[in-house]
N, C-alpha and C positions, 0 to 999 in steps of 0.2 A: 458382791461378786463371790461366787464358790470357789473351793479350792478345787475344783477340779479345771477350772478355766486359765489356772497357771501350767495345769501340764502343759500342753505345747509349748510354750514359751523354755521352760524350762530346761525340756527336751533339747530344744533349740540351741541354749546357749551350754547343754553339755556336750553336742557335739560339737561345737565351734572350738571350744574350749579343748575338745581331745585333736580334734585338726592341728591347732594354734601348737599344742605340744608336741607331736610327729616333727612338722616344719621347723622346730627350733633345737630339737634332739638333734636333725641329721644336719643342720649346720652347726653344730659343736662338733660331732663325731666326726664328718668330713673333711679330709683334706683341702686348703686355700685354693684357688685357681692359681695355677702355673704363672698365668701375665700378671698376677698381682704379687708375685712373691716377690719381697725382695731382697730375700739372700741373705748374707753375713755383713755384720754393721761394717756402714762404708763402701760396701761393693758394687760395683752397678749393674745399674738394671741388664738383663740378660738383654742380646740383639743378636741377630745373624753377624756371621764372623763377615770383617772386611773384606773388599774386594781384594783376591791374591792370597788369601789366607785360607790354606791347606785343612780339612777334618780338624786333623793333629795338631794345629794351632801353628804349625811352621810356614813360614814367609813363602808363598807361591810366585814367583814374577811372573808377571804379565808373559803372552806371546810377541810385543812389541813392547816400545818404552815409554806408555805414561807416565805420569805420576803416581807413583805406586804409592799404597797405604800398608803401612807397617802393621804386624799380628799386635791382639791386644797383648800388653805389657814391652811388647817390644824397644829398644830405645830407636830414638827417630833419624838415626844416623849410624852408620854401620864404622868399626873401632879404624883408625887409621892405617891399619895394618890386616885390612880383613875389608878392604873396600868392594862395592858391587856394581853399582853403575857408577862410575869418574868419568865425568869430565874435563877435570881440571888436575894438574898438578900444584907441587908446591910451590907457594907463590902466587897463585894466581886465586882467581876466584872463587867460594866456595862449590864444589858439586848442584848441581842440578839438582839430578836425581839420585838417591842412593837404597839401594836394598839393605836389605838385612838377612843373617843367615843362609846366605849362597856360597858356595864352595870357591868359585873363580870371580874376578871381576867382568863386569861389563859395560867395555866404552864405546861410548856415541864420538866422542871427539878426545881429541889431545891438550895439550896447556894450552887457555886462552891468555897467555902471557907471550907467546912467541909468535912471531909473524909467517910463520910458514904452512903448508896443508901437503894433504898425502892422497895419492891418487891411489885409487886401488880398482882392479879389474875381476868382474866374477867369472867363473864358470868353463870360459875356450872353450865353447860347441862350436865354434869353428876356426880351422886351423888358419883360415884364408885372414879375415877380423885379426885375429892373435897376431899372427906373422907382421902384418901392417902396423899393430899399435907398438909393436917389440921395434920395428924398424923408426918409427915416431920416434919412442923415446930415447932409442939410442941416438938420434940423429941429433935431438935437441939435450940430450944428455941429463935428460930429467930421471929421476929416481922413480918410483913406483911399488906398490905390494900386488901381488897376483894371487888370487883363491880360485883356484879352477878346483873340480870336482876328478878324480882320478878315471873315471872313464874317459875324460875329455882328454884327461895327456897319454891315455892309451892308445889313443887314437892319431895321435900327432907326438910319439916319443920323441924325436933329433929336434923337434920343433923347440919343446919346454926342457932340452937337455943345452940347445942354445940358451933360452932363458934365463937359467942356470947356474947356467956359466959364465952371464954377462956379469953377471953378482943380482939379480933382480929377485929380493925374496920369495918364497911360496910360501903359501902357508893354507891350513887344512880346511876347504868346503866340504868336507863327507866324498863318500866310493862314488856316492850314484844321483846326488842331490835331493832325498828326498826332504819332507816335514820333518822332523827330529822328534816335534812334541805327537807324533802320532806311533812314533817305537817304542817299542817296550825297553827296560832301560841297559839291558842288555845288545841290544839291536844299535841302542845309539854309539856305546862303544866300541863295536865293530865296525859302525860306519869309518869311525876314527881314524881307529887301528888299521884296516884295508888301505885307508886313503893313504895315509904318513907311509906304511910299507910299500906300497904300488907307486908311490910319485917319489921315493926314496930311492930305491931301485932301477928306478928308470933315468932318474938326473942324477944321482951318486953325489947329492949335495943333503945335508939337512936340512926339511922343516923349519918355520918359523915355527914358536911353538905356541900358535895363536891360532883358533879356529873363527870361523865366520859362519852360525848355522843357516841352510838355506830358509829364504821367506824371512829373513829375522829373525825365524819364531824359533824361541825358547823358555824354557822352566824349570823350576829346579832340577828335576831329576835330569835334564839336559847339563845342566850344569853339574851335577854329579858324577855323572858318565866323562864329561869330556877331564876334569880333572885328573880319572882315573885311568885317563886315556894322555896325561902327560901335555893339557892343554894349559897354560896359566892363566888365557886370558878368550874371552869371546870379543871380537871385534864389530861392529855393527860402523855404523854412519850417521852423519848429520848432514850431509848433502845426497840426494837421490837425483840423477841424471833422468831417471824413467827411459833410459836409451833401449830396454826390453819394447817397449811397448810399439816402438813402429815410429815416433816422429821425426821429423828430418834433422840433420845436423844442426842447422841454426836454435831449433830448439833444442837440442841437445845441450850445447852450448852454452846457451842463457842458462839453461836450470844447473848446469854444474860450475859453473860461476858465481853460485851466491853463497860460496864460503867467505869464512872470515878465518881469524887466529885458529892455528889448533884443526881444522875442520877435514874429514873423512870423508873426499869424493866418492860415492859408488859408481861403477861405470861399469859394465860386460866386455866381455872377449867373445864376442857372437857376432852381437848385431852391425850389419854392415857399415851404417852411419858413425858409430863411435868412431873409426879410426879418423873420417870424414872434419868429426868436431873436433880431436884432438889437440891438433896445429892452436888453430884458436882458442882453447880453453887452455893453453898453454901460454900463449900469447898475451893471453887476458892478465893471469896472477900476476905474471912477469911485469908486465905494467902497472900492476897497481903492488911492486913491490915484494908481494911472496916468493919464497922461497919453495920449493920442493921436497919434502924426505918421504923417507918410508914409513912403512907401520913399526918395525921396530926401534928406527929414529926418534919415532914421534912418543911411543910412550916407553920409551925405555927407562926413563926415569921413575914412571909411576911404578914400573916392574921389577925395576934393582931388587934386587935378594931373594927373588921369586923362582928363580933357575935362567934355565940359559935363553936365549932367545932364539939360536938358531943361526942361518945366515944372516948377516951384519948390512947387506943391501949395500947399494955404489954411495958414496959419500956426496954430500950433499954441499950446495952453497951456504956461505953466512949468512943468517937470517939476517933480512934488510929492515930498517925501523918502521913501526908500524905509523903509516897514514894515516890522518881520521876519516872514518869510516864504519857507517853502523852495521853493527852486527846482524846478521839474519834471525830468525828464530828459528831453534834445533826443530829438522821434520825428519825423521824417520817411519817409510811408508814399508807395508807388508807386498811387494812386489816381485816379483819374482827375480830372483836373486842367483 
């Protein structure tokens, strides 16, 4: 064979050869892929932040209350003295759910150690509902918390000046009702603020100093706002009536019945049927033992040191020994509130 029948071949494996070296220069020179990197010894692998977890790495809650997932590094329980969602006091069972890194607390229910529940009323869009649920519970002498929104008692002043004065707390839904997590966070304080000075002035009684945002919905910077607006505490529910939505009293009835220890009736000042259910969902605890208080009754102890609470609300029965009897499971729905 001649030497000249090796050129091609040659040729061949000198370009191979210069290829083979291009490809292995620009993966030394270049940077690892991002998903393969893995950081500083021990660190783990990077992942999109958890659900509720801010840019910034700060704890976002939910606009209702699942189960929240704490920011990475976060500890998985907020300090005893810096609680966020409670359900329990001391004593009784541990928290449910708890946040981390929110300014105010946020409870679903009261101590499930004491047998008693707290009816609470949203909104008074009507003065005719209100009047009748005010007349209920004076008549049966049950206690009560009321969260009307300040256009509603502008609308019915002598009405919520009675209220008032029966000892029956108020405490703050916003001016006008709206979403809270759709204001800028300036917007959410003045909802506040309007409301506490317009239903201040109109019943010459103080605020509870507890808010209840409408829909449930909230997040931190809600909860930033209301603190700064002199709120301690957001109040939410563990039992939902649905008495908004149109169904007749007997269902009314049944769904605000399935409290137990501790548990936060929602119920409206509107819709014509609540006053309708009352009688009997009053009827019912009392039968099976509960007692009655308000909202500031019920968590006043998880709030001691927190500041004042406001009106003190009508005093209450001695809680009666708790029956056996299974507990519901906490539902809190985004309803219109």
């Amino acid at each position: 064979m001649s030497r000249l029948s090796f050129r091609p071949i040659a040729a061949r494996v000198a370009v191979a050869a210069a290829l083979l070296a291009l490809v292995l220069g620009a993966a030394q020179s270049g940077p690892a892929p991002r998903a393969l990197d893995p950081g500083p010894a021990g660190a783990a692998a990077t992942r999109p932040p958890a659900t509720g977890a801010s840019r910034s790495g700060a704890t976002e809650p939910p606009s209702a209350t699942p189960e929240p997932s704490p920011s990475p590094g976060a500890p998985s329980a907020a300090p005893p003295t810096s609680p966020a969602i409670l359900g329990d006091g001391a004593g009784a069972v541990a928290p449910r759910q708890v946040l981390v890194n929110v300014p105010v607390p946020v409870f679903s229910h009261g101590s499930r150690a004491q047998h008693v529940v707290a009816l609470t009323f949203d909104d008074g869009y009507s003065p005719s509902a209100t009047a009748q649920i005010l007349a209920i519970l004076e008549s049966e002498h049950v206690p009560a918390t009321f969260f009307p929104y300040a256009a509603a008692v502008q609308r019915a002043p002598s009405l919520w000046r009675s209220i008032a004065a029966s000892g029956y707390p108020i405490a703050n839904h916003t001016a006008t009702h709206p979403d809270l997590t759709s204001l800028s966070a300036g917007r959410v304080r003045a909802q506040l603020d309007e409301a506490r000075t317009t239903i201040e002035r109109i019943t010459g009684v103080p605020m509870v100093d507890v808010f209840r945002p409408p829909y449930g919905a909230w997040n931190a910077s809600v909860l930033r706002d209301a603190a700064a607006a002199g709120c301690l505490a957001a109040v939410l529910w563990d039992v939902d009536a649905l008495d908004w939505t149109g169904i007749p009293a007997s269902a009314i009835a049944a769904r605000a019945e399935a409290g137990t220890n501790g548990s936060i009736v929602l119920m409206h000042a509107g819709p014509a049927q609540t006053p309708r259910a009352l009688p009997a969902i009053i009827a019912w605890y009392r039968s099976h033992g509960y007692a009655f208080v308000t909202v500031p009754e019920l968590l006043g102890a998880q709030l001691a040191g927190l500041g004042p609470l406001g009106s003190p609300g009508l005093p209450s029965p001695t809680p009666t020994p708790n029956p056996s009897r299974p507990a519901p499971a906490t539902r809190v729905s985004p309803s219109l509130r």
